[in-house]
C-alpha positions in Angstrom: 0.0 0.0 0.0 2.5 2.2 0.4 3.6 2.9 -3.3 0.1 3.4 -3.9 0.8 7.4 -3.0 3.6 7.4 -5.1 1.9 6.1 -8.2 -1.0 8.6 -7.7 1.8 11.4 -7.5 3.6 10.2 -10.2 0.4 10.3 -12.5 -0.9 13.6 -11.6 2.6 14.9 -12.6 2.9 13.1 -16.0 -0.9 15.0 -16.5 0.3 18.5 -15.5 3.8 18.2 -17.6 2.7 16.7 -20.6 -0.5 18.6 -21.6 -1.3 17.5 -24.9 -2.2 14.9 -27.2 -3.6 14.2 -30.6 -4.0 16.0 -33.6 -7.5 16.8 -35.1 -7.1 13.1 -36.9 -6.0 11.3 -34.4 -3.2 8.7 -34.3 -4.0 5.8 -36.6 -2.6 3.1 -33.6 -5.5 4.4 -31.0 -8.2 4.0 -33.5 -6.8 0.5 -34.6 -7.0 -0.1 -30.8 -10.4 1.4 -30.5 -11.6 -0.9 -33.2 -10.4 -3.9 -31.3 -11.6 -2.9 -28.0 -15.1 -3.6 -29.6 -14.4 -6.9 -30.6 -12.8 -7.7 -27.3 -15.2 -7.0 -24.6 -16.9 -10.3 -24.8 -13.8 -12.0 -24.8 -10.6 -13.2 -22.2 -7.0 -12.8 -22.7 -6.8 -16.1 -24.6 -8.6 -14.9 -27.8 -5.9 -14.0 -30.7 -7.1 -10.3 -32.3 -4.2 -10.6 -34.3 -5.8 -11.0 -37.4 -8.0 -7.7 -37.4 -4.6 -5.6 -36.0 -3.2 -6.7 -38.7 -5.7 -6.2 -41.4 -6.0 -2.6 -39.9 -2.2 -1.8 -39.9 -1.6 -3.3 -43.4 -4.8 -1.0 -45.0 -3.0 2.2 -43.0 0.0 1.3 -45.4 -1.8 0.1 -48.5 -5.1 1.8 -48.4 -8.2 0.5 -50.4 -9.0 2.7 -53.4 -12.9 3.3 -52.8 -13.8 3.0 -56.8 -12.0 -0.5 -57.1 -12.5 -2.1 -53.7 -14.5 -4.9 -53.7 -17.8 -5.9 -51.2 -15.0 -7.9 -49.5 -12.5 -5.7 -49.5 -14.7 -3.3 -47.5 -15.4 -6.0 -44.9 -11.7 -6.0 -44.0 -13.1 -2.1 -42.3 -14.7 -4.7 -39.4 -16.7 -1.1 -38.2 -18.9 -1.0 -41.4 -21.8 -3.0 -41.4 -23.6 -4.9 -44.6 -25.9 -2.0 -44.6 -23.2 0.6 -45.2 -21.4 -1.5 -48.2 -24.3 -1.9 -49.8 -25.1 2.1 -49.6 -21.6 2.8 -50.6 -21.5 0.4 -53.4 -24.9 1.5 -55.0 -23.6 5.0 -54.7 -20.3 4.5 -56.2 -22.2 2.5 -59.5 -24.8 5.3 -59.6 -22.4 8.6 -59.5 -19.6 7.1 -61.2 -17.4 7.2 -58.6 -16.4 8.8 -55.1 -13.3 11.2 -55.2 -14.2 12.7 -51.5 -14.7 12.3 -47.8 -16.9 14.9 -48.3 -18.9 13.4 -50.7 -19.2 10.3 -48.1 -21.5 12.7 -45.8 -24.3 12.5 -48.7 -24.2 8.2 -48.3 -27.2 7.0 -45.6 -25.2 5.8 -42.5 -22.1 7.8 -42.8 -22.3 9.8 -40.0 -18.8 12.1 -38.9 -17.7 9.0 -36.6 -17.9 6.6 -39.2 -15.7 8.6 -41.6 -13.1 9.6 -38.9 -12.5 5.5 -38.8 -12.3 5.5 -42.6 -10.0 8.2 -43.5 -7.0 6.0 -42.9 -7.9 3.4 -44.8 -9.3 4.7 -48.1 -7.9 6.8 -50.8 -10.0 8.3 -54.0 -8.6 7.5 -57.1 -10.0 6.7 -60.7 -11.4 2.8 -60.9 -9.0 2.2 -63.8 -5.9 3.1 -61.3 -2.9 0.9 -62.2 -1.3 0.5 -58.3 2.5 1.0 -58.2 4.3 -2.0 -58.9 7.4 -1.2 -56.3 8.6 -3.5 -53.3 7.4 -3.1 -49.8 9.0 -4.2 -46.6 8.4 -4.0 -43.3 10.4 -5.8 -40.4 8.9 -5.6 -36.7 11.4 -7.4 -33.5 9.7 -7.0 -30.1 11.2 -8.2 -27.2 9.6 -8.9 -23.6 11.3 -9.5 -20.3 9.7 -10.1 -16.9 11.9 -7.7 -14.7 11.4 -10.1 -11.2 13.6 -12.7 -10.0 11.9 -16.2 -10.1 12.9 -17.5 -6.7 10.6 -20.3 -7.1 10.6 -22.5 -10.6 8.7 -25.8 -10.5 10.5 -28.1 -13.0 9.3 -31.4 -13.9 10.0 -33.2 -10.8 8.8 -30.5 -8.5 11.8 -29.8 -7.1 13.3 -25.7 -6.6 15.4 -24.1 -8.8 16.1 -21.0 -7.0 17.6 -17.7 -8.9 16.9 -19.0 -12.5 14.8 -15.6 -13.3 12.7 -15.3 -16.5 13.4 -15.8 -19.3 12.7 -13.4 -22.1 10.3 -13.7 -25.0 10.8 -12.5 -28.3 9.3 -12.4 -31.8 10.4 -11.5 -35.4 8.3 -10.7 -38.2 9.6 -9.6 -41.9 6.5 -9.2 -44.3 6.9 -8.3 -48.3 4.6 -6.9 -50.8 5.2 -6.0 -54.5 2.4 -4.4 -55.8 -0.8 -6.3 -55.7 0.5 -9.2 -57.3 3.2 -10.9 -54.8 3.3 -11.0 -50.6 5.7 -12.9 -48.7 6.1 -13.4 -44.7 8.1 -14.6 -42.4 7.8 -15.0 -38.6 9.6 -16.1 -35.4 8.4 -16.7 -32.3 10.1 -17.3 -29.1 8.3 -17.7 -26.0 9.3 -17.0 -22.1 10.8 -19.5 -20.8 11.6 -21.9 -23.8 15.2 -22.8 -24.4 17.3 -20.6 -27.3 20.3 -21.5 -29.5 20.8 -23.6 -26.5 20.0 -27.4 -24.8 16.7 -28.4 -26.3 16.4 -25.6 -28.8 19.5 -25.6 -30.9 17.6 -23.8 -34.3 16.6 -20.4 -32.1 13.2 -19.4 -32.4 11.0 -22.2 -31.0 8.1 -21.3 -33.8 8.9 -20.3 -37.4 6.4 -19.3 -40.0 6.4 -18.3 -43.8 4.2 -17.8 -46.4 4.2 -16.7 -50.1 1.1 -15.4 -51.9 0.2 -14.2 -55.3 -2.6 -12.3 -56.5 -4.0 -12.4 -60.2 -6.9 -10.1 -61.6 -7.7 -13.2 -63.8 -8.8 -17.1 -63.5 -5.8 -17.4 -61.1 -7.1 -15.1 -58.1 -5.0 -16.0 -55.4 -2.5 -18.7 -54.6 -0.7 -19.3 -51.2 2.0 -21.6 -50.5 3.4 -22.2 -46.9 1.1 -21.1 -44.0 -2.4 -19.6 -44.5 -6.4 -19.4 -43.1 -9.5 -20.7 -44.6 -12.3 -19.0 -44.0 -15.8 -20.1 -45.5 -19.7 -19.9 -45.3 -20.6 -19.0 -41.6 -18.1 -21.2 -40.3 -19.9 -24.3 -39.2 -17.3 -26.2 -40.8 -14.4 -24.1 -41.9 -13.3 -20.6 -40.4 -9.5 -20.2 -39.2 -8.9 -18.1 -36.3 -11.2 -15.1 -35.4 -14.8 -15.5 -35.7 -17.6 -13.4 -34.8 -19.0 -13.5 -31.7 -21.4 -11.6 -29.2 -20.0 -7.8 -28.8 -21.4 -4.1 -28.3 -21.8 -4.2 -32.4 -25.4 -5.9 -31.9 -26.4 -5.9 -34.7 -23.1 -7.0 -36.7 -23.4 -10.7 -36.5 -22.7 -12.3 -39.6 -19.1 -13.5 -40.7 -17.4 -11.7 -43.4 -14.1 -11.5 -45.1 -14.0 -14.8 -46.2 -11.7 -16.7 -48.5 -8.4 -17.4 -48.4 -5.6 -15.2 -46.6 -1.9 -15.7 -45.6 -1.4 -16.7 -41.5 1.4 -14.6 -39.9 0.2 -15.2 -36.3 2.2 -16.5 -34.0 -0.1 -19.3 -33.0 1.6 -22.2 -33.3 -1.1 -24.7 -33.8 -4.6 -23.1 -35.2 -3.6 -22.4 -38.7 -2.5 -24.5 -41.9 0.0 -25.6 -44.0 0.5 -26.7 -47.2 -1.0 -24.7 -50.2 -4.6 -23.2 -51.6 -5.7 -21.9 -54.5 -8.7 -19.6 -55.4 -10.1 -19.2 -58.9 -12.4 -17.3 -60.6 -14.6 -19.1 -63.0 -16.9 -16.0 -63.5 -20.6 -16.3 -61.3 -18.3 -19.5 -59.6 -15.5 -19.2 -57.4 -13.8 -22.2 -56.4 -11.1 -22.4 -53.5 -9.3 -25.7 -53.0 -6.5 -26.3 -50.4 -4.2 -28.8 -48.9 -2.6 -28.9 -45.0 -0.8 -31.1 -43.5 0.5 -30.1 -40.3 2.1 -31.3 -36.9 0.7 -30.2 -34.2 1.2 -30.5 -30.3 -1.1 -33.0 -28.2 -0.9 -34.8 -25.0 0.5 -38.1 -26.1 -1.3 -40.9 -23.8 0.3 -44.0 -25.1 3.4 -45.2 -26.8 4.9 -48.4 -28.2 8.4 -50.2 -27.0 10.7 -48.0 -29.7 9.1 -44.8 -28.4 6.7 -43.6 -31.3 3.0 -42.2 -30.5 0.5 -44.6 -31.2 -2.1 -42.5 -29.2 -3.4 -39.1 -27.8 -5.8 -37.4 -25.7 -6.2 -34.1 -26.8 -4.8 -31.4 -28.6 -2.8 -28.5 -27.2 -3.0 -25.2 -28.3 -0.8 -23.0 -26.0 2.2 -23.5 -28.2 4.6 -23.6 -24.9 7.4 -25.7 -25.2 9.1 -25.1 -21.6 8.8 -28.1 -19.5 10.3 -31.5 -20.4 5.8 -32.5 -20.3 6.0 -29.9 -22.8 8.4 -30.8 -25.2 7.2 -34.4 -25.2 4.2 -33.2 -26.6 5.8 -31.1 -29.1 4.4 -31.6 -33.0 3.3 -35.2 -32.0 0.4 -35.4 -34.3 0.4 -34.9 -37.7 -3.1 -34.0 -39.0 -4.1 -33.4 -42.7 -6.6 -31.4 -44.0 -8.2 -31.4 -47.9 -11.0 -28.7 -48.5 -13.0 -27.4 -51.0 -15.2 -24.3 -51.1 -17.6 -23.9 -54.4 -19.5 -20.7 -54.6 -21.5 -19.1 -57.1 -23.2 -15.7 -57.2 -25.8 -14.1 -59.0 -26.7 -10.5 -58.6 -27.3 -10.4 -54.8 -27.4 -13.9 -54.0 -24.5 -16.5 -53.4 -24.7 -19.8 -53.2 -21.9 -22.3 -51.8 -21.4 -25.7 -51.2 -18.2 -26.3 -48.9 -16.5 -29.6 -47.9 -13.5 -30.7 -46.2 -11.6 -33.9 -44.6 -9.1 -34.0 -41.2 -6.4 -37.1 -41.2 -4.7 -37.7 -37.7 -1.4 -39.5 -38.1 -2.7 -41.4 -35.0 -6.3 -41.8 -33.1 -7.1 -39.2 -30.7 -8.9 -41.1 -27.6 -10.5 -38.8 -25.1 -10.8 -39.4 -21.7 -13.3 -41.7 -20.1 -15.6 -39.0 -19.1 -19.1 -38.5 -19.4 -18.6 -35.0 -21.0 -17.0 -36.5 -23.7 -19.3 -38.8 -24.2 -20.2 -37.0 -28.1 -17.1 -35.7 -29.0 -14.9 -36.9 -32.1 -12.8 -39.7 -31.3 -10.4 -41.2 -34.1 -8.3 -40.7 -36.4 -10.5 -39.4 -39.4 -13.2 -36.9 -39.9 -15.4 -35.5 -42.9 -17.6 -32.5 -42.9 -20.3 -31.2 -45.4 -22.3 -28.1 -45.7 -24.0 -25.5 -47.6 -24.2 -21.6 -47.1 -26.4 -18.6 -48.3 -26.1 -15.1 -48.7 -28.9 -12.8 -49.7 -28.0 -9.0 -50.1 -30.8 -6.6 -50.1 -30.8 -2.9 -49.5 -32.4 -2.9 -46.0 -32.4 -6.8 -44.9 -29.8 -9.8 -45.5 -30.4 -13.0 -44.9 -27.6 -15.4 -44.8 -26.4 -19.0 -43.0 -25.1 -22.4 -43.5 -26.6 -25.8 -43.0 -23.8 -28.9 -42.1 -22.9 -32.7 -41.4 -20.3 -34.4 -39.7 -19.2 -38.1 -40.3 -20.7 -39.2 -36.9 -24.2 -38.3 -38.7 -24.8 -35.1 -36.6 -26.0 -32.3 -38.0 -25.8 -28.1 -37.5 -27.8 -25.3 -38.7 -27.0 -21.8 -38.5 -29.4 -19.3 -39.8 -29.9 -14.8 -39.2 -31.1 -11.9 -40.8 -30.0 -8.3 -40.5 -32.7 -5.4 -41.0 -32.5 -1.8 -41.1 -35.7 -0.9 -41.6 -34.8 3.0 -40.6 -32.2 5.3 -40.6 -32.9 5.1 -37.0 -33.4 1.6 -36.6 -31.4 -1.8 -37.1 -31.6 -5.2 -36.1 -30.3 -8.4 -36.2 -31.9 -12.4 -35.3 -30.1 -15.8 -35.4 -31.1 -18.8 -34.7 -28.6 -22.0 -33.9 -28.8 -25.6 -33.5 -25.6 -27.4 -33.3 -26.1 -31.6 -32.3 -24.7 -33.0 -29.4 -22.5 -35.5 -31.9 -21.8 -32.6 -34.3 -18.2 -32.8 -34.6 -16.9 -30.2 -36.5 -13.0 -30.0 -35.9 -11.6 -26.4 -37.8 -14.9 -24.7 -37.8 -15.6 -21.6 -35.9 -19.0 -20.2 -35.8 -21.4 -18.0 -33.6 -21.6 -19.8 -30.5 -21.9 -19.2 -27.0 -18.9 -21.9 -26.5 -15.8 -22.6 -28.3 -17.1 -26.0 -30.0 -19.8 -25.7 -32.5 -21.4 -28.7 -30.8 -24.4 -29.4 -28.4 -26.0 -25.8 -28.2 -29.2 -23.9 -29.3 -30.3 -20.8 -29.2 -31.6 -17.5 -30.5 -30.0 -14.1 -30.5 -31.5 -11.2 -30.9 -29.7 -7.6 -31.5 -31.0 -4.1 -31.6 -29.2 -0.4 -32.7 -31.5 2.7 -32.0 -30.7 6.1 -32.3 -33.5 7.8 -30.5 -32.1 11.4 -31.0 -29.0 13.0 -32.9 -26.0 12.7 -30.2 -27.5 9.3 -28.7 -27.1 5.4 -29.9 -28.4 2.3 -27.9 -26.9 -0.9 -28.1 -28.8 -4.4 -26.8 -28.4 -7.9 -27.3 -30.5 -10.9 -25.8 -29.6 -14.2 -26.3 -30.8 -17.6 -24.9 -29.4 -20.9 -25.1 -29.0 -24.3 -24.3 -27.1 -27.7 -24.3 -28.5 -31.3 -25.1 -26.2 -32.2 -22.8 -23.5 -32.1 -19.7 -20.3 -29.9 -20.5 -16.5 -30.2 -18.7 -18.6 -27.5 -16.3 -21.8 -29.1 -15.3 -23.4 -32.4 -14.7 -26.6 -31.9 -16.5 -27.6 -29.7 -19.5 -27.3 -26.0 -19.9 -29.5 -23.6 -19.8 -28.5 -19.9 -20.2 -28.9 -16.4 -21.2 -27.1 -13.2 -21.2 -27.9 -9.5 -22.5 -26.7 -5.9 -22.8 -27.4 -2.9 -23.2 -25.7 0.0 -23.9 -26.3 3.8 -24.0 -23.8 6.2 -25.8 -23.9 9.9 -26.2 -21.8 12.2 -28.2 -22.4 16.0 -28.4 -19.2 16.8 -30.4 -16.0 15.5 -31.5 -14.1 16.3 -28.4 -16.7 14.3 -25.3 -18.1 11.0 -25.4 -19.7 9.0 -22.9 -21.4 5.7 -22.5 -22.8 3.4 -20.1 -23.3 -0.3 -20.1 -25.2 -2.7 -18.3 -24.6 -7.0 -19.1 -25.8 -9.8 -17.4 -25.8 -13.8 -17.5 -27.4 -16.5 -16.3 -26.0 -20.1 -16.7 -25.4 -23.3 -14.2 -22.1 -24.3 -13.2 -21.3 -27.8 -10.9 -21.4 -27.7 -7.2 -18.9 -27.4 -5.0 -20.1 -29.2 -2.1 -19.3 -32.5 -0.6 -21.3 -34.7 -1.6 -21.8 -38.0 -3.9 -23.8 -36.9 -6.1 -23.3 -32.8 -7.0 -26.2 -31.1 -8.3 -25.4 -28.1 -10.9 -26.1 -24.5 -9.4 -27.1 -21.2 -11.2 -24.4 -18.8 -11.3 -25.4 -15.1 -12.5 -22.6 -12.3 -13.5 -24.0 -8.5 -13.4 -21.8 -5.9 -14.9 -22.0 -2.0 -15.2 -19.3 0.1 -16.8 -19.2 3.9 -17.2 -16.9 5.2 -19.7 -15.9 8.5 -20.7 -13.7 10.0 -23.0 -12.5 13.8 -23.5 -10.5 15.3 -26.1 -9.3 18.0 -23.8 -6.7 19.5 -25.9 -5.4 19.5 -29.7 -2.4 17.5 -28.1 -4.3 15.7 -25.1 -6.8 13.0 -24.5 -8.1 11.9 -21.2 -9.9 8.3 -20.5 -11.9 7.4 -17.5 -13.7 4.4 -16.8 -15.2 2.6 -13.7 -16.7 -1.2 -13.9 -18.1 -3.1 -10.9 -19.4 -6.5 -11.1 -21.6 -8.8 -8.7 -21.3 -12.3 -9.0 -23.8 -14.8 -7.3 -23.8 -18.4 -7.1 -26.0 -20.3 -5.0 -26.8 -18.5 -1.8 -22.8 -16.9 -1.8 -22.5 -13.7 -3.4 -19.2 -11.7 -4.7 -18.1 -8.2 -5.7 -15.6 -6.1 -7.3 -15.0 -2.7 -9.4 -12.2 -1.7 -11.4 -11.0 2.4 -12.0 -8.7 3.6 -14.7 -7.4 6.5 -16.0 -5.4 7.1 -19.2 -3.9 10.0 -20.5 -3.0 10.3 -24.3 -0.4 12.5 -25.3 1.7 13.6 -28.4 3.6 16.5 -27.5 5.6 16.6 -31.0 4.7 15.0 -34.3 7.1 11.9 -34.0 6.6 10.8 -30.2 3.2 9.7 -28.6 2.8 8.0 -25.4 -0.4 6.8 -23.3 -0.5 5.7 -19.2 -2.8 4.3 -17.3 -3.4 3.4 -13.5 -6.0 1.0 -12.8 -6.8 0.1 -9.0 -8.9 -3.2 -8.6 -10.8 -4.9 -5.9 -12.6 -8.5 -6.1 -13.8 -11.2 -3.7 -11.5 -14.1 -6.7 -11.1 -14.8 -9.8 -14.9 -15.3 -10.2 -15.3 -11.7 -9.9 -12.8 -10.8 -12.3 -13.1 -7.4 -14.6 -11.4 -7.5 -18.3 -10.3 -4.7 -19.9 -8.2 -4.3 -23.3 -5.0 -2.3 -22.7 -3.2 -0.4 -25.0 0.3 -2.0 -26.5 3.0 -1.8 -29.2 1.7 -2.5 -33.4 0.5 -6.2 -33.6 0.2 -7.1 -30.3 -3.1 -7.1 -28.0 -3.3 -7.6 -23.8 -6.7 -8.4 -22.4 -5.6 -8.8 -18.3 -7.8 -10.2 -16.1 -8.0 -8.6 -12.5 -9.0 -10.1 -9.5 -7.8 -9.9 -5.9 -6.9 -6.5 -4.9 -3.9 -4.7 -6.3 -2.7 -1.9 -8.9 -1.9 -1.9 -12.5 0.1 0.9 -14.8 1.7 1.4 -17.4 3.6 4.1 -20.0 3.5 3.1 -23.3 5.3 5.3 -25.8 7.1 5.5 -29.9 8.9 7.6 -31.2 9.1 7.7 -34.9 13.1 8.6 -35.5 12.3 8.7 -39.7 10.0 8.0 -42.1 10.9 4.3 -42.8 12.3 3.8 -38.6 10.4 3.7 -35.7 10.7 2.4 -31.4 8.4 1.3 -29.7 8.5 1.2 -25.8 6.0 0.0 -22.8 6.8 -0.6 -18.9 4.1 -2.0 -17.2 3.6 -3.4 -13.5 0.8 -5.1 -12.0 0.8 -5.1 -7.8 -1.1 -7.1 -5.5 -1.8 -5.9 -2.5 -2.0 -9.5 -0.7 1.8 -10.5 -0.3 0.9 -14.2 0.0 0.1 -14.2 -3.8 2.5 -16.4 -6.5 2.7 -14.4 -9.5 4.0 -17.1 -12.3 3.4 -20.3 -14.0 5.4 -23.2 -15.5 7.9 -20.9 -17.1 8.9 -19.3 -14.0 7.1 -18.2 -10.9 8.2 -15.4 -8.2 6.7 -14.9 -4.5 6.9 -11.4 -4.7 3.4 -9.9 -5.5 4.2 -7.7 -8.5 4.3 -8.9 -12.3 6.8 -6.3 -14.1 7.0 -6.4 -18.0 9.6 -4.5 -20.3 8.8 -4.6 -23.8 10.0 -3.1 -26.4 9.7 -3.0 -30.7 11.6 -1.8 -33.7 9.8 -1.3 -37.0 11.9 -0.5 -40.0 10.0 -0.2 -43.5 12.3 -0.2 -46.4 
């Protein structure tokens, strides 16, 4: 407690020294961040934004030319909705062309906010523009260390290996672009606590990744070799990394940006490798692809020489730290053959999508009831078929599947605007209990796309000319028990949110979420019966452009969670202060205080970091958390990128750590730090 003083002195005085942050536009990193933050509220620190950072930061440096850019071109801007492309589309066919932001204002649904997030990313010229043919490059190395001693580290056998500290982390990423035609990547990942150039990891980088793509305007539309997504239909079956899910943009619930695209993530497990190809066969387009990939999993039987004849589950973490770790390491090789037919007439496409996994060896869950209907084997075969009708003021769109097991999906929504005033959005779900669909990635309330149904409803009002209202409802259940429960689900959660903006300089909004599901007891007993647990949630958020070179943030959450007869709180406060005192340097701080009961009371909020990355803490306990992030842009083609954070608990009995390294003093202090060079 008593650097809490200090903390609160040391803020005040950054605020009174550095008066002063953006310019009228605003810096294009804060509204990529912005952006995110709305995809991020429903969402812990495990999700990977990656892939809409990086489709931000890469349209910053090649921006879309609004009289060429396709309908899925403008779904890379995840802010617009279907409604606006469709407005803007019509508008460019009718006039010709748009060679304005000015001229945007005229388009219905373009209001000043929406064209402050479009500026960066568009430029105006002729449809016939030939793009420069000249090389792009761009190379990003960030590197993290934990600045506390590890004075406890578990190793495999449990016993202490005092002093050993932590290691650092580190990642490398070269990406190459000439013209439109030709894209290459490249990147390295290293994570704390894994060995480097050293014992167990003699090739450096514990993760490397590549790609190489090429674009055509003919038959030949895109071909990828190396590491790449798939993304298709509404992802029942097929839908590589992000995929939309329940957020503050109600009414924004279908998937978009499909097709192919390259995979420069650093996740080392969810992507694929091999090679794809999309063509264009006029009204059809046909995308075909081959992976095969080895992956980690927990390996659960072996035979007398040592090689895997079994597992029980695939890992995802991507750590390789511990010698449990690295026996795990790329032990099953799966393979994956695809196909993705669509055709499209006018404003209707049709598709018919199909693909087949291959696991090197069976994957045997555990004897548990819970697993009772997942996929078991070692080979698995989805089909499905999706729909998307595009109207002026109503879209209907979804995707009906089958898995080799015999179960069966269905996805299906609509999204109205029947107003200027006025939007909404419904969706109806119903995945089988023996639906097992391995790479897809769809709206759910859960990560499988498995035993759930439900309904969703979403609503966007804006009652007067400064105020919008946000709300969702949806309601749900399972067919049967999950890892959580010992009988069925049945849930629902909703929000609503209120957000008022008189001018360009003040916003303000306040949110109110709730849900209601049933978790197992905890109690004694032979037989435990499943409880309801309910979360409540309010958050006030304001933000205030206080000066041409300043920006002040302010937010307060509390939450109230309630299981059973036991009730918990806890509330979060922040405060941020944006500043860019001179053209090349910007910075932002923050200091948050927190107080909860445990983890079940935990409060997430997205913090602000260096280009490509995204933190979503969780805080529970009771404790502090700042930070100072800053760049400084030395030239055009060279810039640094620096952030000190430290999170402090205020109970000194707390272990900060994990496998890689754990310390019994209550702070977690991170030095990170990133050079971009574009040549």
């Amino acid at each position: 407690m008593k650097t809490l003083p200090f903390l609160i002195l040391l803020w005040i005085i950054q605020l009174n020294q550095i008066c002063i942050a953006q310019d009228e536009k605003g810096s294009t990193q804060e509204l990529i961040e912005r952006i995110a933050e709305t995809f991020a509220d429903d969402y812990s620190e495990e999700i990977d934004l990656t892939p809409i950072v990086e489709d931000l930061e890469s349209l910053i440096e090649s921006p879309l030319n609004i009289n060429q850019a396709s309908r899925t071109d403008f779904e890379k801007l995840y802010f617009l909705n279907s409604f606006q492309i469709e407005e803007l589309i019509k508008y460019r066919t009718q006039m010709g062309g748009i060679y304005s932001i000015y001229e945007l204002q005229t388009i219905e649904g373009f209001t000043p906010e929406v064209l402050a997030n479009m500026d960066p990313f568009i430029v105006f010229l002729p449809p016939d523009n030939e793009s420069v043919n000249y090389l792009k490059q761009e190379l990003n190395f960030r590197y993290v260390q934990k600045l506390e001693k590890a004075e406890i580290f578990p190793s495999d056998n449990s016993t202490t290996q005092e002093n050993k500290g932590f290691k650092p982390a580190m990642l490398l990423k070269y990406r190459a672009q000439k013209g439109e035609k030709f894209k290459f990547g490249l990147t390295a990942d290293h994570d704390s606590g894994e060995d480097f150039f050293s014992d167990t990891n003699i090739y450096g980088f514990d993760f490397y990744s590549a790609y190489f793509g090429y674009s055509g305007k003919k038959i030949l539309k895109q071909v990828y070799l190396g590491d790449y997504q798939v993304k298709a239909g509404q992802g029942l079956i097929q839908w590589s990394s992000y995929g939309i899910r329940k957020s503050i943009n109600a009414t924004k619930i279908r998937q978009t940006g499909q097709g192919l695209r390259a995979n420069s993530s650093s996740d080392e497990n969810r992507f694929f490798r091999g090679a794809a190809v999309d063509l264009d066969l006029g009204q059809f387009e046909l995308i075909t692809y081959y992976s095969r990939l080895n992956s980690d999993a927990n390996i659960s039987n072996e035979d007398s020489l040592g090689h895997v004849t079994e597992v029980s589950s695939i890992q995802i973490s991507g750590y390789h730290r511990t010698e449990g770790e690295r026996h795990d390491e790329k032990a099953l090789n799966i393979q994956v053959a695809g196909a993705h037919l669509i055709y499209r007439i006018k404003h209707l496409s049709l598709g018919i999508n199909g693909s087949y996994q291959k696991y090197s060896v069976p994957l045997l869950l555990s004897d548990q009831r819970y697993n009772l209907f997942y996929f078991n084997g070692d080979q698995n075969y989805n089909l499905s078929t999706d729909f998307l009708w595009v109207q002026n003021r109503v879209n209907f769109f979804g995707e009906a599947a089958i898995s080799q097991s015999g179960g069966k999906a269905v996805l299906a929504g609509m999204e109205a605007k029947p107003a200027n005033e006025l939007s909404f959005s419904l969706l109806y779900r119903n995945y089988a209990t023996n639906f097992q669909s391995i790479n897809g990635t769809s709206f759910s309330e859960s990560s499988r796309n498995s035993n759930e149904k439900g309904i969703y409803s979403g609503l966007m009002l804006f009652p007067f000319k400064h105020l919008k209202i946000s709300s969702y409802l949806d309601i749900y259940d399972t067919f049967w028990m999950k890892f959580t429960t010992n009988g069925p689900v049945h849930g629902n959660d909703w929000v609503m949110q209120a957000d008022f903006t008189p001018n360009t300089q003040f916003s303000i909004y306040l949110r109110v979420k709730s849900e209601n599901n049933s978790i197992k007891s905890s109690l004694d007993v032979p037989i435990k019966p499943d409880l309801n647990q309910q979360v409540k949630r309010a958050r006030l958020h304001l933000d205030w452009q206080a000066h041409e070179k300043f920006q002040f943030r302010f937010r307060t959450e509390c939450v109230q969670y309630t299981k059973a007869d036991s009730s918990e709180n806890g509330w979060l406060i922040f405060m941020d202060a944006i500043v860019h005192p001179i053209e090349k340097f910007s910075a932002t701080t923050r200091l948050a205080w927190f107080n909860t009961t445990s983890y079940n009371s935990r409060i997430y909020s997205y913090e602000n970091d260096v280009p490509q990355y995204f933190y979503i803490p969780a805080f529970y306990n009771k404790g502090l958390r700042y930070y100072v992030n800053c760049n400084y842009r030395l030239t055009e083609s060279l810039s640094f990128y620096l952030k000190l954070s430290q999170l402090i608990y205020f109970d000194h009995s707390i272990i900060v750590g994990s496998a890689s390294g754990a310390s019994d003093v209550p702070n977690k202090t991170d030095f990170k730090v990133q050079v971009k060079y574009r040549f």
